[in-house]
Structures are given as C-alpha cells and as structure tokens.
C-alpha angles and dihedrals in degrees: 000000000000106000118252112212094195078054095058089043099048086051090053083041088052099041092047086067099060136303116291136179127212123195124248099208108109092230089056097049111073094076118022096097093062095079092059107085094209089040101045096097099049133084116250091246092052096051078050103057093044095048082047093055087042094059091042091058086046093245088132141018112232126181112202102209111189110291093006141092107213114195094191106172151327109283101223083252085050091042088050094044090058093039091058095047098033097101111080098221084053097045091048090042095051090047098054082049093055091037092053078041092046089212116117112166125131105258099042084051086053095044085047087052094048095047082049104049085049098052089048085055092047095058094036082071098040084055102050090048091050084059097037109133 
C-alpha cells in the first residue's frame, strides 16, 4: 500500500483526541470507522497500514489484545510530529516540498516539518526585532 501522509496525520489527530480501539473481525469492521471524526473517510486497511507505520516510527503506542486494535496514546516523537504539522499552512506547505522532493516517507516528512517549524520561529523573531520600540 502506497503511504498516505493526510492518513498518518488524521490517526495522531485522532489520538490526540483520546485512546480508541478498532476490531479486527472482519464482520465488525465495515463500520467502525465511521464513529472517529479524523478516521471516518478512510477504509479500514488503510487505517491499518498507517497505524501500523505510526507505531513503526514510535508516534503512538498501540496493544493488540487479542481481536483489537488499542491506540493508546502519542509517543513524545508522535506529540512533537503533530505539533509541528498541525498547522494547516505548515502541513500543506511540508507536503509541496516532498512532492517537489518526491520523497514522502515518514521520516523525511518529519525532518521537512522540523526545518519548517524552525524557520516559522526564526522569522517570528526577525520580525519582531525588526518591530522592537
């Protein structure tokens, strides 16, 4: 499956907002999305995959009991990743430089968000020099 990098922001948006569990019976999976505001339009394999790929890059901590997927919590590397993209303007922005890249892995898309988060605060301050009384 090709990574979807709106995917892996909407599951940190989404576990930001509190732990969840999704089933992992086929007969329970159709619709079980449906009740998570940030997983909704996506298919069930592909919330899979990405939380998978989260949990692979250490952004959340996940249990598997037995017949359950539990999203328990941000990882800190997960809380500063989405701290970092959570701004629109930012996301949008990191995602036109890996495009023109055409690298989108996870960790270039991290590095591209860090990079752009630093420069924001930079100016932030030339900026406010520039205005000092």
């Amino acid at each position: 499956m090709r990574l979807n990098p709106d995917c892996i922001r909407d599951i940190l948006l989404q576990t930001e907002n509190g732990s969840f569990s999704i089933p992992t019976k086929f007969n329970e999976r159709d619709t079980v999305l449906l009740q998570f505001e940030y997983l909704k339009k996506y298919s069930y394999d592909e919330v899979e995959y990405h939380l998978n790929q989260c949990k692979l890059m250490n952004f959340v901590f996940i249990d598997t009991p037995f017949g359950y997927i539990d999203v328990i919590d941000l990882s800190p590397e997960g809380h500063q990743f989405l701290a970092n993209i959570r701004n629109n303007n930012i996301w949008k922005k990191t995602k036109n430089i890996a495009l023109s890249l055409g690298i989108f892995s996870l960790s270039a898309l991290r590095d591209i968000s860090v990079n752009l988060a630093s420069d924001t605060v930079i100016n932030y301050f030339k900026w406010f020099k520039i205005w000092k009384f």
